[in-house]
C-alpha angles and dihedrals in degrees: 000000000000110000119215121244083270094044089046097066103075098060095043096069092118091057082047089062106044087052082052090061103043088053087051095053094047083057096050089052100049091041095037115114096165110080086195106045122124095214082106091055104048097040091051077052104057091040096056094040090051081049091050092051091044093056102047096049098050111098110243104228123209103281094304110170121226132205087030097310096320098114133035124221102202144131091262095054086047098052095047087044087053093047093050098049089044088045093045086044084055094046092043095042084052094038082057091078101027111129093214087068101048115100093023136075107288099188092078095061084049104051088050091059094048092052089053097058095042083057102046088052082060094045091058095042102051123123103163129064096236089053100047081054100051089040093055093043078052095058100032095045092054089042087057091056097046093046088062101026085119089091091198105024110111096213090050087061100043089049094049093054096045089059098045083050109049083030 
């Protein structure tokens, strides 16, 4: 059974809130005026962990396509939705004490993480050629830009090129 764009929605509320987040994010950057604050950190969060319940409380159907067959809803895309967020809730919980983020804006590096994972549940979840394209950029553009977030730092740099590079 293939569900129309309206139809769709309802079962791409995961994605929603990961877009949410990621708006969010971009807020908390812009507005931020505390290089330290944790505010980044709790609301990515909040996001990945709605995403994660989301997810996981979703019903996976048998294989429906969404978006007019752009995006599958099956066991398979639910149980790799549910291991990423669980995956990006490890790396975040772990980024909170890290001493390279510490006296810089943090919502960037977080925003990039979020994107990642928004990308991957397309990527999981494609059925279609033209989704599956537009789901990896989604996931290689924001890792580019992780592999070289320490502005300053001379291996930062030289990672984030050789990916770009050999990407």
């Amino acid at each position: 059974m293939v569900l129309d764009n309206l139809g769709s929605l309802q079962h791409f509320l995961p994605e929603f809130a990961l877009t949410a987040t990621a708006l969010l994010l971009v807020l908390v950057h812009v507005a931020g005026k505390e290089r330290t604050s944790s505010s980044a950190a709790i609301l990515s969060l909040v996001g990945v962990g709605a995403a994660l319940v989301l997810a996981a409380s979703c019903p996976p159907g048998n294989g429906s396509g969404l978006f007019e067959g752009m995006v599958a809803t099956d066991a398979f895309a639910t149980f790799f939705k549910v291991l990423t967020s669980l995956t990006t809730l490890f790396v975040i919980l772990m980024s909170v004490q890290s001493k390279d983020l510490r006296d810089r804006s943090q919502a960037e590096y977080y925003l990039f993480l979020v994107s990642v994972l928004l990308g991957m549940f397309c990527l999981v979840s494609a059925t279609d050629l033209v989704m599956l394209y537009v789901a990896f950029e989604l996931v290689s553009i924001p890792s580019y830009l992780l592999a070289g977030d320490l502005k300053g730092e001379k291996k930062s740099t030289e990672a984030a090129m050789k990916y770009v590079v050999y990407g």
